[in-house]
C-alpha positions in Angstrom: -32.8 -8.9 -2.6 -29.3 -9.8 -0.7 -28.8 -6.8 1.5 -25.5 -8.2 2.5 -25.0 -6.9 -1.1 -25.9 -3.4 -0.7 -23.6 -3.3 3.2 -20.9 -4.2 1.0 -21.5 -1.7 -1.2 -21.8 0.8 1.0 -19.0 -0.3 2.9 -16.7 -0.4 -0.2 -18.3 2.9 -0.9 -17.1 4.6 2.7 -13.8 2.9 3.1 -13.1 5.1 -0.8 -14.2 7.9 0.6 -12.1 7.9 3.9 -9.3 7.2 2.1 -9.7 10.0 -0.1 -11.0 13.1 2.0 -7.4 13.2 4.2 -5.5 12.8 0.6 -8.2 15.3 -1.4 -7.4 17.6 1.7 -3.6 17.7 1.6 -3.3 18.2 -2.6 -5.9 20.8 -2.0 -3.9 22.7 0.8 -0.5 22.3 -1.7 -2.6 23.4 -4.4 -4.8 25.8 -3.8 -3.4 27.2 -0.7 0.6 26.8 -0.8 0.7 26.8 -4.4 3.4 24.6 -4.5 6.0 25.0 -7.5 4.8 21.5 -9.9 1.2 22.5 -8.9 0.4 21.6 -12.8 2.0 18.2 -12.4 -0.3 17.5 -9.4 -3.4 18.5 -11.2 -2.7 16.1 -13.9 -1.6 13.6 -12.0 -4.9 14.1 -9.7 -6.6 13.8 -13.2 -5.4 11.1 -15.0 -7.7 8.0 -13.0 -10.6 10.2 -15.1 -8.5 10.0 -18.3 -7.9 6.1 -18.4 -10.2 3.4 -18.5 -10.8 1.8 -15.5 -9.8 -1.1 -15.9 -6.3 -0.1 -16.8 -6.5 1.8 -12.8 -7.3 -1.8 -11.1 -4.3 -3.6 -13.5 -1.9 -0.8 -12.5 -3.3 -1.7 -8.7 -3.0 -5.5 -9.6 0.5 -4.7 -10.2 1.6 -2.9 -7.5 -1.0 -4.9 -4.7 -0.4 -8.2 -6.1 2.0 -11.2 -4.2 4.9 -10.8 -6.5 4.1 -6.1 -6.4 6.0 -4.0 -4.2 3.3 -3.4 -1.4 1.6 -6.6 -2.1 5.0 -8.9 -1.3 5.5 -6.4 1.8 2.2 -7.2 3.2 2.6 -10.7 2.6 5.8 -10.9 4.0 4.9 -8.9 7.2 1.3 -10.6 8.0 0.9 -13.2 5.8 -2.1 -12.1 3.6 -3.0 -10.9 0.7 -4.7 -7.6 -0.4 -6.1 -8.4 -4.0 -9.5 -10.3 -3.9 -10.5 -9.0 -1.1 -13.3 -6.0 -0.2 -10.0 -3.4 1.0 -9.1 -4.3 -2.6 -12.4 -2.9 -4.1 -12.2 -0.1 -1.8 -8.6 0.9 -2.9 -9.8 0.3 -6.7 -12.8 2.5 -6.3 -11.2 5.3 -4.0 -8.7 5.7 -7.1 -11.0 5.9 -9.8 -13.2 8.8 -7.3 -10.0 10.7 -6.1 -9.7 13.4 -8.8 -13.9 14.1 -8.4 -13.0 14.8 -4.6 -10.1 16.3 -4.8 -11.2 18.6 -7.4 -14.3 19.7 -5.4 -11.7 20.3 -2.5 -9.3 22.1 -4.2 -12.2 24.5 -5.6 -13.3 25.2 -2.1 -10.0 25.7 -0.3 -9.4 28.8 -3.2 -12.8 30.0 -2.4 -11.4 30.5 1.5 -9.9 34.4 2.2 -6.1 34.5 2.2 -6.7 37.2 4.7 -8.5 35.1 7.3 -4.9 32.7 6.8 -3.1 35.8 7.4 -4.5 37.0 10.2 -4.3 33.5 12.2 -0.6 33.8 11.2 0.2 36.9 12.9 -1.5 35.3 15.8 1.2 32.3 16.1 -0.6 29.7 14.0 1.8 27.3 12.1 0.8 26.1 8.7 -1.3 22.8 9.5 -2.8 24.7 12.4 -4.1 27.2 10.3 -5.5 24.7 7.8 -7.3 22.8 10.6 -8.6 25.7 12.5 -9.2 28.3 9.5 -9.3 26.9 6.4 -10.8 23.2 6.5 -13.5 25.0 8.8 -14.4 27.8 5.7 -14.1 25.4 3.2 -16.1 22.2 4.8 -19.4 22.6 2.7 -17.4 22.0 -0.7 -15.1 19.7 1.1 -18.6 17.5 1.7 -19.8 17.7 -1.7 -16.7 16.4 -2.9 -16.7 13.6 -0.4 -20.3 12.8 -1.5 -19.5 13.5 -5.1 -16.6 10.5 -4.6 -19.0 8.2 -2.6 -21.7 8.1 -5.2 -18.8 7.4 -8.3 -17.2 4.7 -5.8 -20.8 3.3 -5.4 -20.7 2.8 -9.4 -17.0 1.7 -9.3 -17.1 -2.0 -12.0 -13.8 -1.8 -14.3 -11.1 -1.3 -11.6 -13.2 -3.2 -9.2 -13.4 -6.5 -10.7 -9.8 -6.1 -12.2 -8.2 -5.9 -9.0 -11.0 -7.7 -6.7 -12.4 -9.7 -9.1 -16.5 -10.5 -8.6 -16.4 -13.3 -5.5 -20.3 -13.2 -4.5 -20.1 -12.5 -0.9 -16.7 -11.5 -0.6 -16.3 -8.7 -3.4 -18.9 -8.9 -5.3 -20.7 -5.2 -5.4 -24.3 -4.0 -6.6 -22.7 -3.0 -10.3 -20.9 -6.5 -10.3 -24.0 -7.9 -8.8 -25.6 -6.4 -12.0 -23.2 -7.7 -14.8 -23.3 -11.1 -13.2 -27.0 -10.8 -13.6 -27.2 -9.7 -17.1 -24.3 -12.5 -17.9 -26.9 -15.1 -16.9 -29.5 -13.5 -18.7 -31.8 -12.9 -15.1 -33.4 -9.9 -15.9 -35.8 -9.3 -13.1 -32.6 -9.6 -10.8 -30.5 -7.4 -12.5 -33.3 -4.8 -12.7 -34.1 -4.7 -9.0 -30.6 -4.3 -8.1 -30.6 -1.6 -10.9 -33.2 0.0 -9.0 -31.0 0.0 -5.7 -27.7 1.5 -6.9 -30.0 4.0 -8.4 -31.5 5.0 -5.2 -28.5 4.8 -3.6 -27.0 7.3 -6.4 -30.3 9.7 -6.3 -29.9 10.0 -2.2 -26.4 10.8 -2.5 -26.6 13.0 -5.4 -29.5 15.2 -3.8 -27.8 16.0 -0.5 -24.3 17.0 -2.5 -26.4 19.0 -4.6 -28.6 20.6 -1.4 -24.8 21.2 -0.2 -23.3 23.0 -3.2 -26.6 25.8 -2.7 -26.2 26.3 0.5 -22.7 26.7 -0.4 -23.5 29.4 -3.0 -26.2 31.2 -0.3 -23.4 31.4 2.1 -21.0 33.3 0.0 
């Protein structure tokens, strides 16, 4: 098997998830700790990647990232490159389908975190982001994790947005899951089921330590 496959993966899988812990944090803090006014608009807007089909995420991204799209002309003007077909490409695609898992498990755990504890750091001179660094990110890191994990193992799966905005380039953007389709396109069965074997590995790792995280989550309360 091409491990160069399963780096990328990963990679793809990482870059998702660092994109999305800093941007799960923030709509958790306006959710579940500001309680913003529009609170319900941001929920369903945080939700809506689930609600679609893929595929119609990585046009939308085709769109927007593409040489004639808003960001996707910037870029081009300011460096001269493109960001569709490429593995940032995949990364974006995937980090937007896992967002609303992440950002769901965040929001969760920042309402889980005492508004007393807030308070009390308040009184003490603490300004908003200071308090959601140093008190409530700190409370709330165990569900904060899951999430993250929770979105790594989704971005690992990540095909219709992917290979919409990405498209399936063997070395270049190809992923285990588009790996696979190419696979079963050709009809090369032994191929597609070793790789089949690795993503679910990959999955079953992930999935254990989020799920060794939620319980000691739950013992800890």
């Amino acid at each position: 098997m091409d491990l160069s496959l399963i780096e990328l993966t990963l990679r793809v899988a990482l870059l998702a998830t660092a994109i999305n812990i800093p941007a799960a944090v923030f709509v958790g803090w306006l959710v579940a700790r500001k309680r913003v006014r529009g609170s319900l608009l941001i929920e369903v807007a945080v939700s809506l990647p689930l609600a679609v089909p893929p595929v119609v995420v990585g046009f939308t991204l085709l769109l927007l990232l593409g040489r004639e799209g808003p960001v996707g002309a910037a870029v081009h003007r300011a460096v001269g490159a493109d960001i569709v077909f490429t593995w940032a490409s995949a990364a974006l695609a995937s980090a937007v389908v896992s967002f609303p898992l992440v950002a769901r498990a965040v929001m969760a755990a920042m309402a889980e975190v005492d508004d007393r504890l807030e308070m009390s750091a308040r009184t003490l001179g603490a300004g908003p982001l200071r308090v959601l660094f140093t008190v409530t990110v700190p409370l709330a890191y165990r569900g904060i994790l899951a999430g993250a994990l929770l979105g790594f193992v989704r971005a690992l799966s990540e095909f219709g947005a992917t290979i919409t905005v990405a498209g399936n380039i063997p070395g270049k953007t190809q992923t285990l899951p588009l790996a696979i389709y190419s696979s079963v396109q050709v009809r090369d069965d032994a191929t597609a089921i070793r790789l089949a074997v690795a993503s679910i590995v990959l999955a079953v790792a992930t999935l254990v330590v989020h799920n060794w995280l939620l319980a000691r989550t739950r013992k800890a309360r």
